[in-house]
PDB file as gemmi writes it, atoms N, CA and C in Angstrom:
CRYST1    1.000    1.000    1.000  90.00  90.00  90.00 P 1                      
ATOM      1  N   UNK A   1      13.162  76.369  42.060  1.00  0.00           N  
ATOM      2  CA  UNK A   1      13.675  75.038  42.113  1.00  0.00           C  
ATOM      3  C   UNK A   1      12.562  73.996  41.918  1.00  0.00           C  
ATOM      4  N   UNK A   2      11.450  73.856  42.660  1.00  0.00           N  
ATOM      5  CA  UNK A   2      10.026  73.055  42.476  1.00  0.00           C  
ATOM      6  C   UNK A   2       9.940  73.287  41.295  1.00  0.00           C  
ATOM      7  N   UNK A   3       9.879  74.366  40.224  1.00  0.00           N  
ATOM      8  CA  UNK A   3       9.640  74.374  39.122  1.00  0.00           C  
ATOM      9  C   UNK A   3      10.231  73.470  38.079  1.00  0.00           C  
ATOM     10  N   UNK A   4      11.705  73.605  38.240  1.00  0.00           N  
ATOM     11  CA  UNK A   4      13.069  72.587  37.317  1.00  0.00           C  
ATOM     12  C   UNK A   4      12.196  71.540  37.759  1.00  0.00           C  
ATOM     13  N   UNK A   5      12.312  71.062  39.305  1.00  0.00           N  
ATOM     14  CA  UNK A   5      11.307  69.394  39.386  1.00  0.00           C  
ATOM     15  C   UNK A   5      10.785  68.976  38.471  1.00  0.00           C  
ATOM     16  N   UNK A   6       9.681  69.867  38.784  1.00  0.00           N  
ATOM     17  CA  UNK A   6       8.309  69.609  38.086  1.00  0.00           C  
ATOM     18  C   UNK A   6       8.397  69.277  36.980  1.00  0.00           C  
ATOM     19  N   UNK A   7       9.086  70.252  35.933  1.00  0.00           N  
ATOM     20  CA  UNK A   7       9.579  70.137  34.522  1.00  0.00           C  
ATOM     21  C   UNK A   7      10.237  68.722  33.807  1.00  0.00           C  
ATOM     22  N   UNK A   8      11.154  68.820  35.147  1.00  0.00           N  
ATOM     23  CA  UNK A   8      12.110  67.238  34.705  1.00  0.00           C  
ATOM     24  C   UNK A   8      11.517  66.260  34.849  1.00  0.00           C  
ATOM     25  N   UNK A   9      10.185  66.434  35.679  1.00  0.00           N  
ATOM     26  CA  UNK A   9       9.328  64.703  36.174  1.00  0.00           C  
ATOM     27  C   UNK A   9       8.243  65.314  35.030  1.00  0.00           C  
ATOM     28  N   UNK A  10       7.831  65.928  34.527  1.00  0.00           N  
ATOM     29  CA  UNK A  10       6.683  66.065  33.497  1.00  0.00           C  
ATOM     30  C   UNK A  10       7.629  65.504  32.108  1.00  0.00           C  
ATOM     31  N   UNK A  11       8.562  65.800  31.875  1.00  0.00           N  
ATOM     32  CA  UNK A  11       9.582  65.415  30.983  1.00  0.00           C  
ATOM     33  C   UNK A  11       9.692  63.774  30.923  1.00  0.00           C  
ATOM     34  N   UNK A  12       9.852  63.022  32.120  1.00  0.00           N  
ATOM     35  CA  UNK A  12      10.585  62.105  32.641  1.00  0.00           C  
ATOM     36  C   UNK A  12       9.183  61.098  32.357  1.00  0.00           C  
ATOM     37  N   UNK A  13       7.769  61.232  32.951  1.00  0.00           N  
ATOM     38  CA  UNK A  13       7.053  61.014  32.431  1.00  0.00           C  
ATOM     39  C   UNK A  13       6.232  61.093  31.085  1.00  0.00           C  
ATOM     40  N   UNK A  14       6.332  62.228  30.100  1.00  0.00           N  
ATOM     41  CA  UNK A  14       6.240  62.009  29.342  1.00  0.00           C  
ATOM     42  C   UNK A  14       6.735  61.231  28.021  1.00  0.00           C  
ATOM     43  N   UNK A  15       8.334  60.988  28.636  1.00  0.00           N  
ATOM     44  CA  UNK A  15       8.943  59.672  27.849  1.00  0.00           C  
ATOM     45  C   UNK A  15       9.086  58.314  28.690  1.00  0.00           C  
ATOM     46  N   UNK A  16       8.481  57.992  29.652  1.00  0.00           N  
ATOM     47  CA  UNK A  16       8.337  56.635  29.973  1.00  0.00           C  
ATOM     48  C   UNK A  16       6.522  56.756  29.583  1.00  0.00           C  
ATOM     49  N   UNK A  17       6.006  57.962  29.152  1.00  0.00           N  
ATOM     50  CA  UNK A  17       4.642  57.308  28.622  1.00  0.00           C  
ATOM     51  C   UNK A  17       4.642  56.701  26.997  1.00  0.00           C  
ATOM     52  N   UNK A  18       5.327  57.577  26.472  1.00  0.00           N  
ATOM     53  CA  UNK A  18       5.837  57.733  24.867  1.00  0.00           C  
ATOM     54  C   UNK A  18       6.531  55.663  25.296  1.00  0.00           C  
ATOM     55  N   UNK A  19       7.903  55.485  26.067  1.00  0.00           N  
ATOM     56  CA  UNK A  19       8.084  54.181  25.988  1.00  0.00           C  
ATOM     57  C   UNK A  19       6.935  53.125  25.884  1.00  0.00           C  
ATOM     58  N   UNK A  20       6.049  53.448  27.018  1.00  0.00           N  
ATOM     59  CA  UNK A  20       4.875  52.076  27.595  1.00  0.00           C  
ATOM     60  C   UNK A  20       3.883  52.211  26.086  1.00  0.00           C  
ATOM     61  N   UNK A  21       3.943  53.582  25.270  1.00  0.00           N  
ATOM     62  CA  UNK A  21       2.984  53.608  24.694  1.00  0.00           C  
ATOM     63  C   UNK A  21       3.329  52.275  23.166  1.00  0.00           C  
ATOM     64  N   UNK A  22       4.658  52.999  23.116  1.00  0.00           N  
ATOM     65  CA  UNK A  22       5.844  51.939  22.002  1.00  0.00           C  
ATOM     66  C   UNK A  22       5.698  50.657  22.351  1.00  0.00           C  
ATOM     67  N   UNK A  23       5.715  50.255  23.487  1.00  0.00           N  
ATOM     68  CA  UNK A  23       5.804  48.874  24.280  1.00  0.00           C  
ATOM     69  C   UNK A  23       4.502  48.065  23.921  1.00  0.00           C  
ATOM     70  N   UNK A  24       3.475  49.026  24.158  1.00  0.00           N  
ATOM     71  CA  UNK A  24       2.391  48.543  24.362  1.00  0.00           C  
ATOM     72  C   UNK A  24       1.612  47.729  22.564  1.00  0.00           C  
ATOM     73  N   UNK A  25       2.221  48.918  21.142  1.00  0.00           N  
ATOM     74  CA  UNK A  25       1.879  48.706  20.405  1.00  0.00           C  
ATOM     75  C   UNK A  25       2.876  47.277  19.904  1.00  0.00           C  
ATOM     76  N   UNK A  26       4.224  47.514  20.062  1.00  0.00           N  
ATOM     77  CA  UNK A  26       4.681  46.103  20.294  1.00  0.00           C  
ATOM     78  C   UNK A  26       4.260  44.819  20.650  1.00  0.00           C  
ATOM     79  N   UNK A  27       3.561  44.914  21.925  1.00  0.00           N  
ATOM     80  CA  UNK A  27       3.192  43.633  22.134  1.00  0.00           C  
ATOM     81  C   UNK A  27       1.849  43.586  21.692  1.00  0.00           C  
ATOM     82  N   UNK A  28       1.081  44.492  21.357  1.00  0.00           N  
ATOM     83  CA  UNK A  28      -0.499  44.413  20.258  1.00  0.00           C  
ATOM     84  C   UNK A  28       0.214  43.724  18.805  1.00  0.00           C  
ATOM     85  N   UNK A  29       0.862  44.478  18.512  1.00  0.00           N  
ATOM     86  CA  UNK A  29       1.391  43.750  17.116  1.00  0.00           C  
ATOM     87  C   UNK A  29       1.829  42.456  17.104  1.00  0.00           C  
ATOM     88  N   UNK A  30       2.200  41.975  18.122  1.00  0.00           N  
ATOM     89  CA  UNK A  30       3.110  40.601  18.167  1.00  0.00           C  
ATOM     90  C   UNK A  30       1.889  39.853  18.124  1.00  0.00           C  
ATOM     91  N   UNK A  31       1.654  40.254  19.114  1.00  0.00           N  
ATOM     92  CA  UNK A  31       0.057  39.406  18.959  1.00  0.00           C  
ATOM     93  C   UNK A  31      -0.786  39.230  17.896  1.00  0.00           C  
ATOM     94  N   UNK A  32      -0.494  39.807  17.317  1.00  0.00           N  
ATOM     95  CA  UNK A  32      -1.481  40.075  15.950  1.00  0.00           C  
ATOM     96  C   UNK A  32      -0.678  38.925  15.023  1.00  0.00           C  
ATOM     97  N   UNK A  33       0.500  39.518  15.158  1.00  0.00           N  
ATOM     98  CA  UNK A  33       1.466  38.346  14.050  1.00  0.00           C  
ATOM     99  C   UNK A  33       1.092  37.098  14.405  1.00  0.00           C  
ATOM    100  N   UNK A  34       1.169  36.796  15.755  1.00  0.00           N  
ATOM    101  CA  UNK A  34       1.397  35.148  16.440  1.00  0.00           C  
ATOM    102  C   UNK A  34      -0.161  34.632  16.012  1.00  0.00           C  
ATOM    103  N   UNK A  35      -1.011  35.305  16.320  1.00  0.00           N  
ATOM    104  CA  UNK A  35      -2.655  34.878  15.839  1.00  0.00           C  
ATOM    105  C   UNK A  35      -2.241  34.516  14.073  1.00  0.00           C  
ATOM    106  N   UNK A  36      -2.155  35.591  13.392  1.00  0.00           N  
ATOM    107  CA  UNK A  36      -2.349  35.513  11.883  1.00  0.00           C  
ATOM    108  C   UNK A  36      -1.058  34.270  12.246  1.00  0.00           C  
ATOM    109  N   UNK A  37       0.159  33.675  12.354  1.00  0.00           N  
ATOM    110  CA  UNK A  37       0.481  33.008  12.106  1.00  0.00           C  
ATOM    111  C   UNK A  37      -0.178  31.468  12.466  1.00  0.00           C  
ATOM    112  N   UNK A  38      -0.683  31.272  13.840  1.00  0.00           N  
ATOM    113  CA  UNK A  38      -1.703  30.459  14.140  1.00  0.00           C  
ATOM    114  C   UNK A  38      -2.835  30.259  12.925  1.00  0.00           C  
ATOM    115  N   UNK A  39      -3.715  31.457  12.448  1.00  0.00           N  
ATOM    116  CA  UNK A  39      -4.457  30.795  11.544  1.00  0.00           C  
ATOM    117  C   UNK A  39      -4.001  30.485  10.308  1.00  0.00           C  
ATOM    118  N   UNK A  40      -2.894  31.265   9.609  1.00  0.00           N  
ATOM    119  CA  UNK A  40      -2.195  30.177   8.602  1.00  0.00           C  
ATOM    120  C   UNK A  40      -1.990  29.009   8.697  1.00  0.00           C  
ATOM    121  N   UNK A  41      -1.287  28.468   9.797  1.00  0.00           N  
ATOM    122  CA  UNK A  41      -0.742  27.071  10.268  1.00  0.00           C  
ATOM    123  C   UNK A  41      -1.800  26.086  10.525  1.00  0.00           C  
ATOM    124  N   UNK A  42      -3.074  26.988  10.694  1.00  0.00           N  
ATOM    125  CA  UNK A  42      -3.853  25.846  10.989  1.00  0.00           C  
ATOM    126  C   UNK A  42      -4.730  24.872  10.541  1.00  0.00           C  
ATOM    127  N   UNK A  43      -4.860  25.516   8.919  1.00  0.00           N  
ATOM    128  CA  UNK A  43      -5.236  24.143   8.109  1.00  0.00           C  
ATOM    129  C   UNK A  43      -4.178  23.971   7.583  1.00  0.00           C  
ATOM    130  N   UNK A  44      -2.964  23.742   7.821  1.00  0.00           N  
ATOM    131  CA  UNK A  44      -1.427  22.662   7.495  1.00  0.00           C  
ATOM    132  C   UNK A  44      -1.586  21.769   8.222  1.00  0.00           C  
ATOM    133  N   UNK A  45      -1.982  22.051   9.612  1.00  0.00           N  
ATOM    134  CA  UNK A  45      -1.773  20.739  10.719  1.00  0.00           C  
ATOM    135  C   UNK A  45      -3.220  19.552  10.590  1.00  0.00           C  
ATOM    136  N   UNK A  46      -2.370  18.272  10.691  1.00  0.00           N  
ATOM    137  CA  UNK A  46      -2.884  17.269  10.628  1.00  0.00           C  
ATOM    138  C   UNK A  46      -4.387  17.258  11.328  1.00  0.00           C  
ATOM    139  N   UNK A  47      -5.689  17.474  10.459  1.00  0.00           N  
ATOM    140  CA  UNK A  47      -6.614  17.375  11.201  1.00  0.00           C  
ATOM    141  C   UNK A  47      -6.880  15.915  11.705  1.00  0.00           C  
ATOM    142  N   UNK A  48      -7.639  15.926  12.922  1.00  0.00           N  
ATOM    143  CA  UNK A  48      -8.252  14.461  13.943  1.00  0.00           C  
ATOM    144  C   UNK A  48      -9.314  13.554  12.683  1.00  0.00           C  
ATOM    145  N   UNK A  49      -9.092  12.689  12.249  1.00  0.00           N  
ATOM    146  CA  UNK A  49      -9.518  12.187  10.830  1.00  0.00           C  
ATOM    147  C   UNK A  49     -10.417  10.796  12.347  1.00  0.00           C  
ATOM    148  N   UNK A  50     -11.492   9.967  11.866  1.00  0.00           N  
ATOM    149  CA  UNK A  50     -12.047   9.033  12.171  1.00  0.00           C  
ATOM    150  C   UNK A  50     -10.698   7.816  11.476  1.00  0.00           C  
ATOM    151  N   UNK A  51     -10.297   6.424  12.169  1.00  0.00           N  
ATOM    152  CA  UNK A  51      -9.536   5.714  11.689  1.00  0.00           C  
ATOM    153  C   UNK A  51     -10.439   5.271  10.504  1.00  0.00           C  
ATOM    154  N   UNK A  52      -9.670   4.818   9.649  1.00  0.00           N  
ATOM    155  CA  UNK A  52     -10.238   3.989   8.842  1.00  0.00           C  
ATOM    156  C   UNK A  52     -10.707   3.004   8.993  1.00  0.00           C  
ATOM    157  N   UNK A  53     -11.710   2.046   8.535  1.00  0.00           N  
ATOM    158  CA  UNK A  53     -12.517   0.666   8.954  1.00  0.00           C  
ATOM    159  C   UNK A  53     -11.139  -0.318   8.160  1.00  0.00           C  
ATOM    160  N   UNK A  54     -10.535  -0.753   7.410  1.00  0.00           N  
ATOM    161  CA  UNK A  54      -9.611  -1.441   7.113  1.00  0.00           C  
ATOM    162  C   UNK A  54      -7.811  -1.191   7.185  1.00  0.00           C  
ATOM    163  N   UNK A  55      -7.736  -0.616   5.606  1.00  0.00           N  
ATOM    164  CA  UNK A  55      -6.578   0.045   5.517  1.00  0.00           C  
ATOM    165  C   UNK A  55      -5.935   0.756   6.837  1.00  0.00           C  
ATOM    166  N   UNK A  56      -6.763   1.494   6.673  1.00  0.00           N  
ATOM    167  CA  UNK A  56      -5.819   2.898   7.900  1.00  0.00           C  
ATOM    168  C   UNK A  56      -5.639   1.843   9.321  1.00  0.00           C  
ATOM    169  N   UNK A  57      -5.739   0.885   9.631  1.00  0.00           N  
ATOM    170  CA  UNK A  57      -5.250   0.436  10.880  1.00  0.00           C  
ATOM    171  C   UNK A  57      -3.892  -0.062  10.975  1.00  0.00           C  
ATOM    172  N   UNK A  58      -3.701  -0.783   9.408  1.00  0.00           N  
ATOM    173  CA  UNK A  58      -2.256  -1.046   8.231  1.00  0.00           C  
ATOM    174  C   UNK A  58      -1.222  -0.222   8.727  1.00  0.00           C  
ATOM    175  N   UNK A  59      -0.289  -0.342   9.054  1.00  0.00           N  
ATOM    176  CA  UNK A  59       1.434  -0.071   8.948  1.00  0.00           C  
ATOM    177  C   UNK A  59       1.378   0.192   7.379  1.00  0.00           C  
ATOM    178  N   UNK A  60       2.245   1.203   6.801  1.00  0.00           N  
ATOM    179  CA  UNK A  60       2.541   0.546   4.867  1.00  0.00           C  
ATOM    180  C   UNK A  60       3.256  -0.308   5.283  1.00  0.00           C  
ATOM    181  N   UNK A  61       3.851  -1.086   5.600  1.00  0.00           N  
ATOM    182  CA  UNK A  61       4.609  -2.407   5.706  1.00  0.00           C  
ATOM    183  C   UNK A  61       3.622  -3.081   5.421  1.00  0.00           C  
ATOM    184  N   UNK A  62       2.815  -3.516   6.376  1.00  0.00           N  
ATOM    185  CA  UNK A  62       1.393  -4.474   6.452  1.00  0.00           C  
ATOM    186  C   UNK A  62       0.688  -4.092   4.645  1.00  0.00           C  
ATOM    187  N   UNK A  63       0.965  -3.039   4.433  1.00  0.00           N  
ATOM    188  CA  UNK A  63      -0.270  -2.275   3.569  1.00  0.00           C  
ATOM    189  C   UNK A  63       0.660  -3.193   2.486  1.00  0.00           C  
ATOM    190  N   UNK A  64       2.245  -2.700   2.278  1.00  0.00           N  
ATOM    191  CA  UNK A  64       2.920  -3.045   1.238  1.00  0.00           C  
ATOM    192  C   UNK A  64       2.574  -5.075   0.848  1.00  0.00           C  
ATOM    193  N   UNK A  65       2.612  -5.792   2.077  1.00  0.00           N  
ATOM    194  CA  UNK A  65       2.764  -7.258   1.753  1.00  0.00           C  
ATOM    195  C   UNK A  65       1.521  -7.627   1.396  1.00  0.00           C  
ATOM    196  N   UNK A  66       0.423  -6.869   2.291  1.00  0.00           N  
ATOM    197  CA  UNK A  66      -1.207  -7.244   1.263  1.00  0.00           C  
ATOM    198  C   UNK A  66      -1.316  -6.835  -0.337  1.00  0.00           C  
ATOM    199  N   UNK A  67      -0.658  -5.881  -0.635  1.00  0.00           N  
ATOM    200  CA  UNK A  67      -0.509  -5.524  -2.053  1.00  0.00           C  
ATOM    201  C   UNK A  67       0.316  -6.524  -2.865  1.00  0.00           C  
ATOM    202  N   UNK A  68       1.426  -6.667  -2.164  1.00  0.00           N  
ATOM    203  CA  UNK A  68       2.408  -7.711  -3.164  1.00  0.00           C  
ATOM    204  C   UNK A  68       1.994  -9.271  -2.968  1.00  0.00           C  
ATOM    205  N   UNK A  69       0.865  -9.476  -2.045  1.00  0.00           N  
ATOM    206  CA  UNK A  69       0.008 -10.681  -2.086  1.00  0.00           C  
ATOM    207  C   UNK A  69      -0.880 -10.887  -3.407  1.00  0.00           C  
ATOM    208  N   UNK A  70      -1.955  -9.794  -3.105  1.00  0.00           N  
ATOM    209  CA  UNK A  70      -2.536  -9.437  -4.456  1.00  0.00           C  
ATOM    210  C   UNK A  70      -2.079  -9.456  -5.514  1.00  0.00           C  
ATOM    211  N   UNK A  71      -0.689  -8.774  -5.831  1.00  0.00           N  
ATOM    212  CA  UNK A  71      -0.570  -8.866  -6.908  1.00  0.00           C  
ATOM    213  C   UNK A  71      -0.038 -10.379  -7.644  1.00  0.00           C  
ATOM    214  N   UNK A  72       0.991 -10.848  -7.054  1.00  0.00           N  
ATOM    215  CA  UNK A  72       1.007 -12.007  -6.968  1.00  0.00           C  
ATOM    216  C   UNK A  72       0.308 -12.999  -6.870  1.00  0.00           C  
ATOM    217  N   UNK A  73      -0.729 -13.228  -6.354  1.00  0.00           N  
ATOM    218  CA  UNK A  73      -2.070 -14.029  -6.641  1.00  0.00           C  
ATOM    219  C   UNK A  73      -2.740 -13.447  -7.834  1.00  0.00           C  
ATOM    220  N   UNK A  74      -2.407 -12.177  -8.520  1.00  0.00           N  
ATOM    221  CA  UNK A  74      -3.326 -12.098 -10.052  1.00  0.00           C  
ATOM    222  C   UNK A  74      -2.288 -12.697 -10.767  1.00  0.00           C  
ATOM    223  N   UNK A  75      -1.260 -12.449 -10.893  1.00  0.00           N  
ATOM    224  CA  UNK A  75      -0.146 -13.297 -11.703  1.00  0.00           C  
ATOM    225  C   UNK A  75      -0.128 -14.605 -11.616  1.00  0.00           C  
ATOM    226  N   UNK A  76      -0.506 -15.390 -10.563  1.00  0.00           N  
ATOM    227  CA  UNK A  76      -0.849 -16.760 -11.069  1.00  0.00           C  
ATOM    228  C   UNK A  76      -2.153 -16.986 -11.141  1.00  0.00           C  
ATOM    229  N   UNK A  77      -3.158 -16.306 -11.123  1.00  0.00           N  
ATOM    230  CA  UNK A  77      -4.555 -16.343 -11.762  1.00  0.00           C  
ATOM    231  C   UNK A  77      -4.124 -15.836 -13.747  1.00  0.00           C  
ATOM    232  N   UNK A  78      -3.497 -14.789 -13.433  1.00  0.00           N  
ATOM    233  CA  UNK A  78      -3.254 -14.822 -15.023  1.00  0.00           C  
ATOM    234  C   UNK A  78      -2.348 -16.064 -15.865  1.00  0.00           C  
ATOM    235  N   UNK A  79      -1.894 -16.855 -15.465  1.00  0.00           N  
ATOM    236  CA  UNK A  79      -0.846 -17.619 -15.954  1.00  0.00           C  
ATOM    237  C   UNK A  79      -2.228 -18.999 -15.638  1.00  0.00           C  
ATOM    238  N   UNK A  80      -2.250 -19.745 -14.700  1.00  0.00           N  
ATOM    239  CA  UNK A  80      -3.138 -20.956 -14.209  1.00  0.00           C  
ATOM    240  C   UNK A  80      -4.426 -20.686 -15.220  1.00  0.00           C  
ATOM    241  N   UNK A  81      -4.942 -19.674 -15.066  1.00  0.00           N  
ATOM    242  CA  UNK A  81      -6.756 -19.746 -15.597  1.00  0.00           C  
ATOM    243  C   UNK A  81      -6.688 -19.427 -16.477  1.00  0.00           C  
ATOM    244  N   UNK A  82      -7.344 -20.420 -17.504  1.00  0.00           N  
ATOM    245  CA  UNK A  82      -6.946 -20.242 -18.981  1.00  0.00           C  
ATOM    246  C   UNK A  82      -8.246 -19.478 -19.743  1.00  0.00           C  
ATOM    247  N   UNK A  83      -9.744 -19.122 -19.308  1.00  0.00           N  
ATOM    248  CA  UNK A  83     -10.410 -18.145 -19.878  1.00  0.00           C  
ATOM    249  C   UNK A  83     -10.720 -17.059 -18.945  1.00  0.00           C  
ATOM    250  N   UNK A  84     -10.825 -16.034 -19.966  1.00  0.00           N  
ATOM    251  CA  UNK A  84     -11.379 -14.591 -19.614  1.00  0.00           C  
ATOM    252  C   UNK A  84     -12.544 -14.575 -18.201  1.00  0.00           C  
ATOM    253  N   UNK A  85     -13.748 -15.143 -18.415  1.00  0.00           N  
ATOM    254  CA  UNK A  85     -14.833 -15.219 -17.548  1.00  0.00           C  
ATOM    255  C   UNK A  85     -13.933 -15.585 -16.099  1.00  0.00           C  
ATOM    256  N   UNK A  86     -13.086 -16.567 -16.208  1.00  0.00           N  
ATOM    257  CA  UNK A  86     -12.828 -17.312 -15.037  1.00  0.00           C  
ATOM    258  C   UNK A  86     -11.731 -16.490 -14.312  1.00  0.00           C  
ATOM    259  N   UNK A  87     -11.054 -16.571 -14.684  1.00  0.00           N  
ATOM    260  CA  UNK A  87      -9.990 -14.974 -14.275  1.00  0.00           C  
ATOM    261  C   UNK A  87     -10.737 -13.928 -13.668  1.00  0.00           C  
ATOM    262  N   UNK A  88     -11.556 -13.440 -14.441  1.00  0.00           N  
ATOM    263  CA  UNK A  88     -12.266 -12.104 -13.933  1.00  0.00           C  
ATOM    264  C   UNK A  88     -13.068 -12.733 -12.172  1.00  0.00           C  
ATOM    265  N   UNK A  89     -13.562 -13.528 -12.606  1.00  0.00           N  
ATOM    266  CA  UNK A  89     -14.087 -14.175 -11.320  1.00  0.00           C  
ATOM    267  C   UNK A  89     -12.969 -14.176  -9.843  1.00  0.00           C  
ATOM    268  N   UNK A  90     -12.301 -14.871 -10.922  1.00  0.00           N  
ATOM    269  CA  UNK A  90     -11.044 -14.694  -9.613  1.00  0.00           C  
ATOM    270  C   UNK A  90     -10.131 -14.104  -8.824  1.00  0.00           C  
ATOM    271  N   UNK A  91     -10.040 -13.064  -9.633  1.00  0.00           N  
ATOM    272  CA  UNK A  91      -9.760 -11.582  -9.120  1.00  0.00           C  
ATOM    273  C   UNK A  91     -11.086 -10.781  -8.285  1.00  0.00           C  
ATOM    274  N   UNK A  92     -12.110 -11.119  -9.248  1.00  0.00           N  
ATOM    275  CA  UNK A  92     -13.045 -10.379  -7.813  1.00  0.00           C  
ATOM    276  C   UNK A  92     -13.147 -10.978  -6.471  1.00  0.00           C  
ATOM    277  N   UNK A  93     -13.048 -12.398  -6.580  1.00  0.00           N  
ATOM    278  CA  UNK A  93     -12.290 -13.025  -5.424  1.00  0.00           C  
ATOM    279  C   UNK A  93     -11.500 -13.061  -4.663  1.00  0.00           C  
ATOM    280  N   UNK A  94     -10.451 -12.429  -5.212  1.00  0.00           N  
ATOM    281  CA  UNK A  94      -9.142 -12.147  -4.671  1.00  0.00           C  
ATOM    282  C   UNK A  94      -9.247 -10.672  -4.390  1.00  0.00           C  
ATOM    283  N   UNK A  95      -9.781  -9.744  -4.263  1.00  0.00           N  
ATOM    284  CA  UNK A  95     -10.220  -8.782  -4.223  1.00  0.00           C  
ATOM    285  C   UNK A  95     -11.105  -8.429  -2.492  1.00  0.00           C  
ATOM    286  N   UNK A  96     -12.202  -9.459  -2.665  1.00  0.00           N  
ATOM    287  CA  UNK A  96     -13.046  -9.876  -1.953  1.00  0.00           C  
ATOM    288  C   UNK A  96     -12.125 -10.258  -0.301  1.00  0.00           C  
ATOM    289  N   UNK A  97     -11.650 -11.144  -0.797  1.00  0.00           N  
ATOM    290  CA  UNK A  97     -10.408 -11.650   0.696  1.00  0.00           C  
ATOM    291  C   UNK A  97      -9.268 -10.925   1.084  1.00  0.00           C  
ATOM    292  N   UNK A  98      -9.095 -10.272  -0.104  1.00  0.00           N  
ATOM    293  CA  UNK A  98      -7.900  -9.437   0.532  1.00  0.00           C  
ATOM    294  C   UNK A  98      -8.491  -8.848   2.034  1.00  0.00           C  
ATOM    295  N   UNK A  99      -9.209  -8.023   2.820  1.00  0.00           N  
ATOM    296  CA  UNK A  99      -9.374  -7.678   3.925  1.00  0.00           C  
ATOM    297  C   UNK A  99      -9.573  -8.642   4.787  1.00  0.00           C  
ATOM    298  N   UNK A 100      -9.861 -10.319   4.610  1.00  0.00           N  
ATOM    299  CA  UNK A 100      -9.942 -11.268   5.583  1.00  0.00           C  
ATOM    300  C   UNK A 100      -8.022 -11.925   5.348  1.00  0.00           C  
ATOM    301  N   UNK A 101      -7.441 -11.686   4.731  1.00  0.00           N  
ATOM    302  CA  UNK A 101      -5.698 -12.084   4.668  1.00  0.00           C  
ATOM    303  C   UNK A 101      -5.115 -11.201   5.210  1.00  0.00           C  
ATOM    304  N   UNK A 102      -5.270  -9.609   5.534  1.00  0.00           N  
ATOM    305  CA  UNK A 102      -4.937  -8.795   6.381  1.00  0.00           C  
ATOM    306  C   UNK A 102      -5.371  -9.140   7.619  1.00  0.00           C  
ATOM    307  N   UNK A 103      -6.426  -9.248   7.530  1.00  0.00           N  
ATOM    308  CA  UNK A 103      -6.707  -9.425   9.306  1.00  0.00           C  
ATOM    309  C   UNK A 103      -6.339 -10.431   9.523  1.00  0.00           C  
ATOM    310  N   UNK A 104      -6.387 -12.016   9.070  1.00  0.00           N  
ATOM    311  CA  UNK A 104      -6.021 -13.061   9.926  1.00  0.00           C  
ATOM    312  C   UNK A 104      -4.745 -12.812   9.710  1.00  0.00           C  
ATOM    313  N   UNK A 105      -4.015 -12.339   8.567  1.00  0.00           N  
ATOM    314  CA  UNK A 105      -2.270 -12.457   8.669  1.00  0.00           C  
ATOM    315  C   UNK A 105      -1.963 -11.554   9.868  1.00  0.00           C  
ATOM    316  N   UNK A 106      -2.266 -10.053  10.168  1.00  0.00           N  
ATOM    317  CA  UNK A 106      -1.725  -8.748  10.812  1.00  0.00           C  
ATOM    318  C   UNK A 106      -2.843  -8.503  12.063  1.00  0.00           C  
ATOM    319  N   UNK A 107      -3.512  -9.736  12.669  1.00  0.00           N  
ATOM    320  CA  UNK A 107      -4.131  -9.157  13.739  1.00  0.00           C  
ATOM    321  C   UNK A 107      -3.908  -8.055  14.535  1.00  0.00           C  
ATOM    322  N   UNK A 108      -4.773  -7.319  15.575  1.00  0.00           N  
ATOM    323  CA  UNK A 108      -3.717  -6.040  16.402  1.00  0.00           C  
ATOM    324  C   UNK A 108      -3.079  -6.302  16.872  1.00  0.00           C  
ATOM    325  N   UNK A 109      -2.706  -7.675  17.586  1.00  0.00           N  
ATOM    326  CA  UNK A 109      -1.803  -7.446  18.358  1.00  0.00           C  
ATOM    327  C   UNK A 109      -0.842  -8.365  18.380  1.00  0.00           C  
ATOM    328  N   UNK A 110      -0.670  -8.621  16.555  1.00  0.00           N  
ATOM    329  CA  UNK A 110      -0.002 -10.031  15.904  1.00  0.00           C  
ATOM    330  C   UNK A 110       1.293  -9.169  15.502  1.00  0.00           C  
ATOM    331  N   UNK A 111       1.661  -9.641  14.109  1.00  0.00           N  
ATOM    332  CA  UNK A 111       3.079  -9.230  13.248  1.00  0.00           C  
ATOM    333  C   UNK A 111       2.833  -7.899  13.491  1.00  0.00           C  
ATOM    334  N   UNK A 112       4.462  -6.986  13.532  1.00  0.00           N  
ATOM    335  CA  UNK A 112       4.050  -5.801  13.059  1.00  0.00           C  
ATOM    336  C   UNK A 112       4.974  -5.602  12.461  1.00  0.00           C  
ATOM    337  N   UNK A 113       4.811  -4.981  10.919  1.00  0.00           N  
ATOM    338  CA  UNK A 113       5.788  -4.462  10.055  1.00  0.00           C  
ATOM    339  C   UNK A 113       5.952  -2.949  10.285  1.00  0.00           C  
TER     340      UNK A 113                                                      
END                                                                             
């Protein structure tokens, strides 16, 4: 009778070792997946960038009305200024201020688009 025991718990243990052993490579593998999926994913995600000194503080809202300022101030520099030299001047001008018309228009803690 000790013998049948013995047999049935050597049995009984040898398939809850065979399970833990299945179990065990399971959760090694998962792990393995969840890492390799971590380092795929991880140059997708948004790296920590320094802000930008102008632009990047911009809403595109803010970004969009400084642009359609600009452009609109070259369109009546192109139409008003009647030579080449003087135009060009005035666009580098207009160029020049665009970052002082953002800031005094969109201070931080002024309009926000």
């Amino acid at each position: 009778m000790s013998k049948e025991r013995a047999k049935r718990r050597a049995e009984r243990e040898a398939i809850a070792a065979a399970a833990a052993a299945r179990r065990s490579r399971l959760v090694a593998r998962r792990a393995r997946v969840r890492s390799l999926r971590r380092s795929l994913a991880k140059p997708l995600a948004p790296l920590k960038r320094r802000r930008a000194w102008l632009v990047g503080r911009r809403s595109p809202g803010q970004r969009l009305v400084v642009g359609v300022a600009a452009v609109a101030l070259g369109f009546v520099i192109w139409y008003v200024v009647p030579n080449w030299p003087v135009r060009i001047a005035f666009w580098l001008l207009t160029l020049l201020l665009l970052p002082v018309f953002a800031v005094l228009t969109f201070d931080r803690k002024g309009m926000k688009l």
